[in-house]
N, C-alpha and C positions, 0 to 999 in steps of 0.2 A: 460519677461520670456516666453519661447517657450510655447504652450499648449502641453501637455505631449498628446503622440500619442496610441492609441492601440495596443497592441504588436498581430499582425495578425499568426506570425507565431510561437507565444507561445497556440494561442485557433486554428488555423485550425488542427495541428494533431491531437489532442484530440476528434476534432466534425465528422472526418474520421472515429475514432476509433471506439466514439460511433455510429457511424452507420453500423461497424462492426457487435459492439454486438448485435444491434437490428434487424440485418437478422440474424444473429448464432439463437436467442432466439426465434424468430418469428418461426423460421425452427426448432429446438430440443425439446421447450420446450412454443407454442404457448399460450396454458392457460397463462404464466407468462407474456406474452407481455403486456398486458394494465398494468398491475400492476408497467412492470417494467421504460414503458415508464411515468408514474406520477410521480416516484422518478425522470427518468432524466430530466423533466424541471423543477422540484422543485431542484433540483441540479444546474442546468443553474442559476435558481434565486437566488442562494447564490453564486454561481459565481461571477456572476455582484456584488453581494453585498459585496463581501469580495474583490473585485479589486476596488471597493469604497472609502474603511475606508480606515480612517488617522492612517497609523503607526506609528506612533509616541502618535497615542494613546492608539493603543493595544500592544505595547509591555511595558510600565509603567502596564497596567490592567495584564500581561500575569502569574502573581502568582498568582491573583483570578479566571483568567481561568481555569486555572490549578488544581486549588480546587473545580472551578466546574465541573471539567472531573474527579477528584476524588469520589464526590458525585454519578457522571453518574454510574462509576462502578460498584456501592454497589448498586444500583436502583437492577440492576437484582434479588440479594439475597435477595429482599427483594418483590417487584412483578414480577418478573419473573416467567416463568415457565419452568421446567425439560425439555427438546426437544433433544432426542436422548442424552441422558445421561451430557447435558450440561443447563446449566444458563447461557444465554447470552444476549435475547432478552425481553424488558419491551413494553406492549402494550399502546399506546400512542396517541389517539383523532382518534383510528381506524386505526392506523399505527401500524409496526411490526420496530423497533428500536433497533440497536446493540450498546450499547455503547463502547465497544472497539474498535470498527470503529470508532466511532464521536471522541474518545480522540484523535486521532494519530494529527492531526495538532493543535491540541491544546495542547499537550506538546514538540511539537516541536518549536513553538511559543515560550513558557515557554524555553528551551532548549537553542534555541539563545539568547535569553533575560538574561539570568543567566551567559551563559561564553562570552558574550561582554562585561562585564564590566573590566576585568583583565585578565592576562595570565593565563597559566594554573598552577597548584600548586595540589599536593596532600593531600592537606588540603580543598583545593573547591572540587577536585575530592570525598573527601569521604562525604564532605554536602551534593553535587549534589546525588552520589550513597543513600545517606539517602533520600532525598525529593524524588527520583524515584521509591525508593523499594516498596513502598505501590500500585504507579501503576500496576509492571509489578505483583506482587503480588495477585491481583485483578482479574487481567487477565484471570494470569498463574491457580488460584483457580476457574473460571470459568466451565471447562477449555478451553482455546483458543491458543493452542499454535503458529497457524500461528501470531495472533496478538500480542503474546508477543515477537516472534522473532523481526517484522516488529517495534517496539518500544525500542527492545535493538540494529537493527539497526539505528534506530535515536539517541540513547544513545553514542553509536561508533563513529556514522556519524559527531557528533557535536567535543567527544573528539579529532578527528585528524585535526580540523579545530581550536583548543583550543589556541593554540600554543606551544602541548606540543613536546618535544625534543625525537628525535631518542631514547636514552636510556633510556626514564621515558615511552616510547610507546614499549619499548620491555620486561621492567619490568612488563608493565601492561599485553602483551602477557604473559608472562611464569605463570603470577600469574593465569590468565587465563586458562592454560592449567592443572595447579596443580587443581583447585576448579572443573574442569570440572568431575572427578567422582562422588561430591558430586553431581552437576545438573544431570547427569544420574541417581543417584538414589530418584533424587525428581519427574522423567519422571513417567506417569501413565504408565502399562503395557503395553497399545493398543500403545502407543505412540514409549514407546521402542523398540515394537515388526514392527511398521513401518520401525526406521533404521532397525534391523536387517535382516527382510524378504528385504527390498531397493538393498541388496549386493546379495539377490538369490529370487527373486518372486515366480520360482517356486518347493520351498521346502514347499507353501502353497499355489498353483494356484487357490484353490473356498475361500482361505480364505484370509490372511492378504496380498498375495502379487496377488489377483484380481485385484485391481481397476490400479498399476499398470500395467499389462499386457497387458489388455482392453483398457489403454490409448494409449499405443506405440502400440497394431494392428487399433487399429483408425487413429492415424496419421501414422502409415506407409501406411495403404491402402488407403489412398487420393493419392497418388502417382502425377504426374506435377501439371493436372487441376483440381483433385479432384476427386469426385461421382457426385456432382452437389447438388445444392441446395434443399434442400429435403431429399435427397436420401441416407443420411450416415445411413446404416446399424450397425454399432456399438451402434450410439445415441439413434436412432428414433425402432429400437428391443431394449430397455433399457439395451446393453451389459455393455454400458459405464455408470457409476455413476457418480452422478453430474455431468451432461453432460450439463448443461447450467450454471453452477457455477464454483467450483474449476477446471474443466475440462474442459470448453468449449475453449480453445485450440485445442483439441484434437477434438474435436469437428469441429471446425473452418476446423483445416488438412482435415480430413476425408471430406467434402462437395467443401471444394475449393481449397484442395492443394499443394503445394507446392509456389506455385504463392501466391494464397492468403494468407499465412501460410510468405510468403516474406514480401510480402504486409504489413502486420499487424506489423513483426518486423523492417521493413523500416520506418514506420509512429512513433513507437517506440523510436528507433532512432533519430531522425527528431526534436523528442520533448523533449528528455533528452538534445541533442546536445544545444537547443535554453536554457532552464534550467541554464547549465551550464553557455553559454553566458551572460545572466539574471544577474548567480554569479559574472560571471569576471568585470563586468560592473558595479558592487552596490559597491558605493564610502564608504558608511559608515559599518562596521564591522558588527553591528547586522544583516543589511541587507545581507549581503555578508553569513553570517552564519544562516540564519535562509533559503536562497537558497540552499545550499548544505544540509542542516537537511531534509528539501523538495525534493530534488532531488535524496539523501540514500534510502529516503523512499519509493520514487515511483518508485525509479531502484530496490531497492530489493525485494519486491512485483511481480514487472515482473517478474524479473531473477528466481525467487525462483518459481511463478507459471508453467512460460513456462520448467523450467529446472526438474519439478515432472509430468509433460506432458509429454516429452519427454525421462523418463527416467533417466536424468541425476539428479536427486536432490530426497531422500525420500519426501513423501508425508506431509504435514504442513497446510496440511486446508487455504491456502490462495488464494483470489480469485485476478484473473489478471483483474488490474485497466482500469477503461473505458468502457470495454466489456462483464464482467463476468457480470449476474442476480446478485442483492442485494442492495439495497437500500440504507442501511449505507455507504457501501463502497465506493458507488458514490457519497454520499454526501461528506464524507471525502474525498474523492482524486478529486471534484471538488474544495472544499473551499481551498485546498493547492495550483490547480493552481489560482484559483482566489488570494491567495497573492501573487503568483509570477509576475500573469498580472498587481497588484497594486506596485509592486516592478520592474518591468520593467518601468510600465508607471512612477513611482516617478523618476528614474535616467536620462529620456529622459527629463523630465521637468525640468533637474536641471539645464540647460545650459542657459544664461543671454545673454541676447542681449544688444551690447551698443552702441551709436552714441557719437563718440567724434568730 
């Protein structure tokens, strides 16, 4: 049997990326830099270690995982503390810890593990909907609403890979669009008042549709090359909020660009494209589907941060993978590519050499 090779062009965009973030951070928001560089190589180290394990043995464990990303949830409500009107983070051996970040590949694990066994059916549809609710639940009471969107797209992501049929996937849209007044009126205030200021910013320019406005004058005024490194006056005059977090997009624009503002979605690219590959290539079904739950996840995270950067998408609290400041989030969207490196390298090694 071949030695399974290291998939080079599933970890080089990723190690571009993060050296994006770590000049944006260095530059917008330097106090955060040592801090945020000890999460990225403790990141790296669950990299390696999750492109390690035997799949085949974490996905038989992946309902006990999943119960302990349940448990992670309820930690906040329980030592957490209040931080700008949310319970999110639990203090942890002098670390700062979001469990709604650390569950995302661990119910997606769970996720392909549960619909590789059989097709799809509306009978597993409404189990799986019961064994979920408690997470996004969790979440959504925190509240966290970028993290509960980024977990109903792994919920999505997994049903269209189910095997279910054009007509039981258009039934499940319209049911969908019937229930959606009631999730409007489960939205907090602040939350609602985000869509609604998203469609006019400035019917409240100092208030709910600031942080919009300040993002699109930051990346519009990097214009080709930028302002230059240092020098974005939007970030470093603190116009722009969370300017090294949910915003550091805009951020990115504003210092370097349009080039580099290419740059970043080219490497983007680059690394979904390989993703995808990864899927098309994994012989066995869990694998094939626990690829695309991983790939939902970290495309809709970009798409949803870059597209409330730019304007095109309300505001959802989610920070763009690889580059954004935050600790959980890098460990979570490292340990998802790290099974992807370990599901690359499983399918390269499956080819047998024979002397006849």
């Amino acid at each position: 049997m071949l030695r399974p090779k290291f998939d080079w062009y599933l970890f080089l965009p990723p190690i571009f990326l993060l050296g994006f973030g770590i000049g944006v951070i260095g530059s917008v928001s330097p106090t955060n830099l040592t801090h945020h560089l000890f999460y990225l190589f403790l990141a790296l180290g669950f990299f390696f270690l999750f492109s390690f394990l035997d799949l085949d043995i974490l996905f038989p464990l992946s309902p006990l995982i999943y119960l302990f990303g349940l448990f992670l949830l309820v930690l906040p409500f329980l030592l957490g503390t209040v931080t700008r009107g949310s319970v999110r983070w639990i203090p942890l051996a002098g670390l700062t810890i979001q469990p709604s970040e650390i569950v995302k590949p661990f119910f997606a694990l769970f996720s392909a593990w549960f619909w590789s066994k059989e097709e799809f059916s509306f009978k597993k549809l409404l189990i799986f909907s019961g064994i979920f609710l408690p997470t996004i639940l969790l979440i959504f009471l925190q509240p966290d609403l970028g993290s509960a969107l980024v977990v109903l797209s792994i919920f999505g992501g997994v049903l269209l890979f189910s095997g279910i049929k054009r007509h039981q996937l258009l039934l499940l849209i319209l049911a969908g669009a019937l229930i959606f007044p009631l999730v409007w009126l489960c939205l907090h205030d602040y939350q609602r008042m985000r869509v609604i200021h998203f469609f006019n910013p400035y019917s409240d320019p100092l208030g709910k549709g600031y942080n919009i406005i300040q993002s699109k004058i930051a990346v519009g005024s990097g214009g080709l090359f930028g302002r230059g490194w240092g020098r974005g006056t939007q970030s470093h005059l603190a116009f722009l909020p969370e300017r090294h977090t949910d915003f550091i997009f805009a951020s990115l624009s504003e210092e370097l660009g349009i080039i580099g503002a290419g740059t970043v979605l080219f490497l983007y690219l680059l690394l979904f494209l390989r993703i995808l590959k990864v899927a098309q290539q994994s012989r066995e079904r869990p694998l094939f589907l626990l690829s695309m739950v991983l790939f939902f996840s970290l495309f809709f995270q970009t798409a949803v941060n870059i597209g409330m950067n730019i304007g095109l998408l309300p505001i959802a609290g989610i920070t763009l993978p690889l580059v954004s400041y935050g600790g959980s989030s890098l460990l979570a969207t490292m340990i998802s590519l790290g099974i992807l490196e370990k599901i690359s390298r499983q399918k390269s090694g499956e080819k047998v050499l024979e002397i006849k």
